[in-house]
Backbone as CSV, one residue per row, in Angstrom:
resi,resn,N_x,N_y,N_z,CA_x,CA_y,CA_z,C_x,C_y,C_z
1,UNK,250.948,118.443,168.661,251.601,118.420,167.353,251.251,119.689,166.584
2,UNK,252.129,120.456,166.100,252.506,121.508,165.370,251.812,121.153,163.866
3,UNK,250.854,121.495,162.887,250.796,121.831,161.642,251.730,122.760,160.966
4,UNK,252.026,122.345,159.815,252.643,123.360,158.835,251.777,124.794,158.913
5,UNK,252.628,125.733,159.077,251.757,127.095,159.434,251.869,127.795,158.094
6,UNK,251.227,128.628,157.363,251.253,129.856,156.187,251.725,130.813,156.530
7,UNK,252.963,131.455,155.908,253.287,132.672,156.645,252.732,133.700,155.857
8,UNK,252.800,134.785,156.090,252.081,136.587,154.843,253.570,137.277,155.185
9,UNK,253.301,137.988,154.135,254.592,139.082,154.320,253.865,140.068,155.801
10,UNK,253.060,139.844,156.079,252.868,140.899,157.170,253.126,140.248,158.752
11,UNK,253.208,138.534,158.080,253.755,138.272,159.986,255.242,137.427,159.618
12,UNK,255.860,137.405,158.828,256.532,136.292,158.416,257.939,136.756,158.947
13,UNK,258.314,137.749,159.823,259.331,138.087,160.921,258.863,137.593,162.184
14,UNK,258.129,137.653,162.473,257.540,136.897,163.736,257.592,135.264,163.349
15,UNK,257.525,134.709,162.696,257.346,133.653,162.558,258.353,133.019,162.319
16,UNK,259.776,133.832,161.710,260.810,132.970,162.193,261.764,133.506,163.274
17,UNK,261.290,134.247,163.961,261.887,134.911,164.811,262.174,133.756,166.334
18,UNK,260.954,132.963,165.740,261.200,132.057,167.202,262.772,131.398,167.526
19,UNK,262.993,130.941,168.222,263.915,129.986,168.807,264.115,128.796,168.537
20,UNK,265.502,128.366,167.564,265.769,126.816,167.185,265.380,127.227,165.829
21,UNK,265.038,126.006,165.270,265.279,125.957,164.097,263.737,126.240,162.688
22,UNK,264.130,126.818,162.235,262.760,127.193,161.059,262.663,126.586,159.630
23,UNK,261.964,125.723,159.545,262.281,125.398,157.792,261.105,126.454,157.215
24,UNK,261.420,126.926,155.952,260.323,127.759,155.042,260.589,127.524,153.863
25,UNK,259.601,126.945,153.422,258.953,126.608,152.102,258.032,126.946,151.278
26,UNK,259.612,128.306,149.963,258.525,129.259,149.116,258.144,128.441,147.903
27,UNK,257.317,128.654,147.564,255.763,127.320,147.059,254.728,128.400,146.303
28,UNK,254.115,127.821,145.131,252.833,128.202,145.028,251.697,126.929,144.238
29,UNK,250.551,127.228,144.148,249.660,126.448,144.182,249.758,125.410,142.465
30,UNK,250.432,126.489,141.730,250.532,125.840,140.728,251.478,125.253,140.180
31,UNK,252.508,124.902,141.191,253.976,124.643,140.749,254.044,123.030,141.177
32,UNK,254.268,122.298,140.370,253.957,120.645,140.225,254.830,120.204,141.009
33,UNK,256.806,120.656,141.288,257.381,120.292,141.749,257.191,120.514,143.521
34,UNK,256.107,121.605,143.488,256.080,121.806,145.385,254.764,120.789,145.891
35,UNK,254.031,120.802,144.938,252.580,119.684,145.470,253.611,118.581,145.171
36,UNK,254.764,118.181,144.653,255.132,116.485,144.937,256.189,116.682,146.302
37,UNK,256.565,117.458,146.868,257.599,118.500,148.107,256.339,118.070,149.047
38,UNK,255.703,118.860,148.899,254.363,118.907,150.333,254.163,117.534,151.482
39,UNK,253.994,116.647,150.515,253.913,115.536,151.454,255.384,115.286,152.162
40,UNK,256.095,115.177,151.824,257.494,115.417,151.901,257.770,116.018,153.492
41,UNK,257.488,117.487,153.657,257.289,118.199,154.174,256.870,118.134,155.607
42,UNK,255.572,117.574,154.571,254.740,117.350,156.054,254.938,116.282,156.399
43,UNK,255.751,115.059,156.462,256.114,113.967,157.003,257.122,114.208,157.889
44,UNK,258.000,115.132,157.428,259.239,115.661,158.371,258.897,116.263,159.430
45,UNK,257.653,117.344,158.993,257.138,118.099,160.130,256.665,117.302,161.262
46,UNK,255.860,116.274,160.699,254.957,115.339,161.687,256.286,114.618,162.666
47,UNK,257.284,114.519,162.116,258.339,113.338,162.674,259.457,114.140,163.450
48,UNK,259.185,115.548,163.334,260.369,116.333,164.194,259.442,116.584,165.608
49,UNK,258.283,116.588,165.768,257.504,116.485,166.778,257.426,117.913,167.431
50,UNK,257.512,118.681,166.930,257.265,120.659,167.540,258.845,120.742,167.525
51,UNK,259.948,119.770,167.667,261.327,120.341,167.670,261.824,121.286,166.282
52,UNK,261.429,120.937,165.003,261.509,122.331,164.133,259.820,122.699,163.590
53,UNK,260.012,123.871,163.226,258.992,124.478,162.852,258.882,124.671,161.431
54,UNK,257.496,124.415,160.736,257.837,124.249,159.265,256.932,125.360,159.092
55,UNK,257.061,126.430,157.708,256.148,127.284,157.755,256.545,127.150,156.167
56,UNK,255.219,128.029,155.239,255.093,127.816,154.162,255.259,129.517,153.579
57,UNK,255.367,130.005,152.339,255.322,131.196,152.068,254.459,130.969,150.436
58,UNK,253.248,131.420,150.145,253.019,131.557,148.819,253.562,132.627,148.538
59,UNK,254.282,132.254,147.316,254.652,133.248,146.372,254.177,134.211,145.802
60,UNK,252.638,133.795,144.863,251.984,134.610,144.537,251.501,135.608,145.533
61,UNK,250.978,135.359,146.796,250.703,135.774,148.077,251.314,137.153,148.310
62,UNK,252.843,136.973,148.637,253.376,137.008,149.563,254.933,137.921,148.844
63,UNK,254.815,138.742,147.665,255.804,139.266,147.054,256.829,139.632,147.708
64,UNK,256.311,140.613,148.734,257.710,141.272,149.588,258.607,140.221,149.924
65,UNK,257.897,139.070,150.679,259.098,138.312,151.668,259.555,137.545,150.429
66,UNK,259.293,137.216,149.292,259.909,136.405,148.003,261.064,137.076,147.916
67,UNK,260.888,137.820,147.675,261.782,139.264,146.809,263.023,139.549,147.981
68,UNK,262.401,139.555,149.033,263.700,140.053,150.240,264.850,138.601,150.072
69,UNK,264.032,137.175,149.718,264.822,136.656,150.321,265.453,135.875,148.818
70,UNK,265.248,137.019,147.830,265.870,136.124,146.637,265.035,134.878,145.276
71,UNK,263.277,134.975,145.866,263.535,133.378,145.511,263.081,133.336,144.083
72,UNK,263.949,133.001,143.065,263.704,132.806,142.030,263.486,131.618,140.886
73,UNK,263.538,130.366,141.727,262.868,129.651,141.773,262.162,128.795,142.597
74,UNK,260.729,127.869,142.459,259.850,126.888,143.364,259.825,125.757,143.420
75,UNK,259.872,124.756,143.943,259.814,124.850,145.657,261.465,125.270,146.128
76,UNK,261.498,126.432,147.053,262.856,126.945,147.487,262.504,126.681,149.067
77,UNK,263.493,126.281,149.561,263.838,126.181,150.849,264.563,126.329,151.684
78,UNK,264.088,127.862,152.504,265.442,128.252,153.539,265.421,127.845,154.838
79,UNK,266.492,127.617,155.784,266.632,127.388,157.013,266.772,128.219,158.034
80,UNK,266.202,128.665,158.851,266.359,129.893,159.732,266.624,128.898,161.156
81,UNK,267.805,129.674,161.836,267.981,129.175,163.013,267.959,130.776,163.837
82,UNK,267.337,130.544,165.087,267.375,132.009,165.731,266.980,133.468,165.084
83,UNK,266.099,133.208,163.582,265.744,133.836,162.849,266.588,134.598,161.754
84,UNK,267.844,133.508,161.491,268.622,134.151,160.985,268.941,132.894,159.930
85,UNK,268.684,133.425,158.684,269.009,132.611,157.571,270.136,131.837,157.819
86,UNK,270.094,130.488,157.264,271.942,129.474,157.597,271.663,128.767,156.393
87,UNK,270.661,128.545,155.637,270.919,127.656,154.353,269.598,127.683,153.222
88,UNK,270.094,128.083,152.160,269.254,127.814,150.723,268.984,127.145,149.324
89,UNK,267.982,126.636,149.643,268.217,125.360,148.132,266.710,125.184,147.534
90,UNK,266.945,125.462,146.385,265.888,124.931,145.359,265.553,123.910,145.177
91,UNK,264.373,123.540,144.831,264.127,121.744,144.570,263.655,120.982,145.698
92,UNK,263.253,119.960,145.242,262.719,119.266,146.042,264.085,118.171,146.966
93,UNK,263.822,118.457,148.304,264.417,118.011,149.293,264.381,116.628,149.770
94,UNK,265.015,115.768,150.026,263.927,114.727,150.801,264.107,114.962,152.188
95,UNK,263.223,113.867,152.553,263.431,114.356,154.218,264.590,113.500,155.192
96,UNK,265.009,112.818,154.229,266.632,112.723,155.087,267.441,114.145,154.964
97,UNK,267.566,114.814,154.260,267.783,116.008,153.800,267.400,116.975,154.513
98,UNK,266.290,116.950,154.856,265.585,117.747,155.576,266.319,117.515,157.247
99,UNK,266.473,116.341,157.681,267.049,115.976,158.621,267.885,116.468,159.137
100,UNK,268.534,116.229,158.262,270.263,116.415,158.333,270.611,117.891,158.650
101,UNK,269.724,118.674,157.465,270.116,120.152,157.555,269.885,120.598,158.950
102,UNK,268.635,120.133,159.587,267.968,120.537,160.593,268.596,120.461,162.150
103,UNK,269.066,119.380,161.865,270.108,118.781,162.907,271.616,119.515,163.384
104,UNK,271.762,119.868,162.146,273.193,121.069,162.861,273.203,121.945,161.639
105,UNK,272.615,122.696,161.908,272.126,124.332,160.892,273.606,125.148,161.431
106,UNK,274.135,124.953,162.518,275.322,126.274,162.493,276.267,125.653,161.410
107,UNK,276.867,124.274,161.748,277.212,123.792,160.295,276.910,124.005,158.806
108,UNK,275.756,124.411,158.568,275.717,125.008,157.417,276.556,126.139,156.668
């Protein structure tokens, strides 16, 4: 079983570069709406079983990859399939939601 991984702007091309599907979740420590997201998150992660990959981005952290990918507000959540962006949404998700997107991302 796969943990939610942290990405840095210095590996965070490698990290969605993999194959299939990527959720990333830009987050920071003090933002109320991503600590009530997290569990969230990680329930989906636990229940997709290594089939998607969940990775996290702090914001404060992590400026460059914020900035490349737009995010202007937290908790934001993009979908990378084949390392190539297919969907973006602010707010908290649920994980039927999470599902769904995950399940046919070219549809997006």
């Amino acid at each position: 079983m796969m943990a939610i991984q942290q990405a840095a702007d210095s590996n965070f091309k490698e990290m969605i570069q993999a194959e299939g599907v990527t959720v990333v979740n830009f987050w920071a420590p003090w933002c109320g709406p991503c600590r009530m997201f997290a569990p969230i998150l990680e329930e989906f992660e636990r229940e997709a079983g290594g089939s998607v990959r969940v990775v996290k981005v702090n914001i404060d952290e992590n400026p460059v990859t914020s900035a490349q990918f737009q995010i202007m507000s937290i908790p934001t959540t993009l979908i990378f399939k084949n390392g190539k962006p297919q969907y973006k949404e602010s707010g908290i998700l649920s994980k039927g939601n999470l599902q769904q997107l995950t399940a046919s991302p070219e549809q997006l």
